[in-house]
N, C-alpha and C positions, 0 to 999 in steps of 0.2 A: 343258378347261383346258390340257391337254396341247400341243392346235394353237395358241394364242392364245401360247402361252410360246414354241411353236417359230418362231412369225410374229414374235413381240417379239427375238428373237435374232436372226434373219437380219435384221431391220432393221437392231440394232445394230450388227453386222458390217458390214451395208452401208452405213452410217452413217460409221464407223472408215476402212473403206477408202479410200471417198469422198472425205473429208475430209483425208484422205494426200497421196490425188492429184490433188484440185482443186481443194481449198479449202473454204468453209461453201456453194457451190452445187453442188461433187461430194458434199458429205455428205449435202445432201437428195434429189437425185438416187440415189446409193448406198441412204440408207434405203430409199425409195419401192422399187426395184426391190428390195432385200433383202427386205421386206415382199411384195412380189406375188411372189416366189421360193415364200416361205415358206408361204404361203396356198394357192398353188397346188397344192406338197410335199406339207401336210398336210391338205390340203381339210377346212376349215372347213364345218361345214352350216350353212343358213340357216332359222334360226328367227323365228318371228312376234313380233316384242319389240313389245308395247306399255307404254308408259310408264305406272309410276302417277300421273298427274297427275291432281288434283282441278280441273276447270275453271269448277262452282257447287256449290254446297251450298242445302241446303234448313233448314229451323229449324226447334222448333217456337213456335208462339205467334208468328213475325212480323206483324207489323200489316198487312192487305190494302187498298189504298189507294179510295176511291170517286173517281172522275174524273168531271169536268161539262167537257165540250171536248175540248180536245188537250192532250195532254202526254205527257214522256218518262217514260218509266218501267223500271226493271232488270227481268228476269225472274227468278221464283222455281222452281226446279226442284222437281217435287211427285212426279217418276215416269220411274225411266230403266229399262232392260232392262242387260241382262249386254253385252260388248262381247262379238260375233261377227267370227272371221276367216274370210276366203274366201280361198284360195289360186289364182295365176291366171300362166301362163309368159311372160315378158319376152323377147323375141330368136331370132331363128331362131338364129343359130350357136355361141351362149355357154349356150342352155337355164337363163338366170336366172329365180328365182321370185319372182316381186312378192306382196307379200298387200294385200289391202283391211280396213278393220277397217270395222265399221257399230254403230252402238245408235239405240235408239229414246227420245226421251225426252217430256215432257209438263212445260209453260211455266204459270205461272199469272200474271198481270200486276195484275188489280185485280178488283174485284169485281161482278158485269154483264157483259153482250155487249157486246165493243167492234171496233171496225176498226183492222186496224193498218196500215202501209206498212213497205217496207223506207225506206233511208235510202241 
């Protein structure tokens, strides 16, 4: 919390100055280098943030559709795993760290063996 207030402050500084002495395109110029000042001062770590987003849900009791032919149809999520991250280094000269996130999950579409395509 500490680095993120100190990084929020040399922005605004750099922001103030800026904006002094060159108008609304030295204040963003100002922030931005106030900001990578302050980032750099307090070295921020980099943590694996994954979002909570829900992206399907599953029910219980939805209706499973029977299909004769072709047709489009939503997927129903029946079975996902935990979100695993990998950790993996970005750049020879800056030694940045990228993560990868991965899950595994299991689709259910209608009821019977069917062929699907992408689109």
């Amino acid at each position: 919390m500490g680095a993120q207030l100190a990084t929020g402050l040399f922005g605004m500084v750099g922001r103030i100055l800026g904006g002094a002495i060159a108008g609304p395109i030295g204040a963003a110029i100002g922030g931005m280098a106030g900001g990578i000042i302050g980032s750099l001062l307090f070295q921020r770590k980099n943590k694996p943030l994954v979002p909570d987003v829900q992206l399907m849900n599953s029910s219980y009791g939805k209706a499973i559709p029977i299909v004769w032919g072709k047709m489009r149809l939503p997927a129903n999520m029946i079975w996902q795993t935990d979100i695993t991250t990998k950790e993996h280094s970005v750049g020879k000269s800056f030694g940045q760290t990228a993560y990868s996130y991965y899950q595994s999950a299991a689709f259910a579409f209608c009821e019977g063996p069917v062929d699907y395509k992408k689109l």
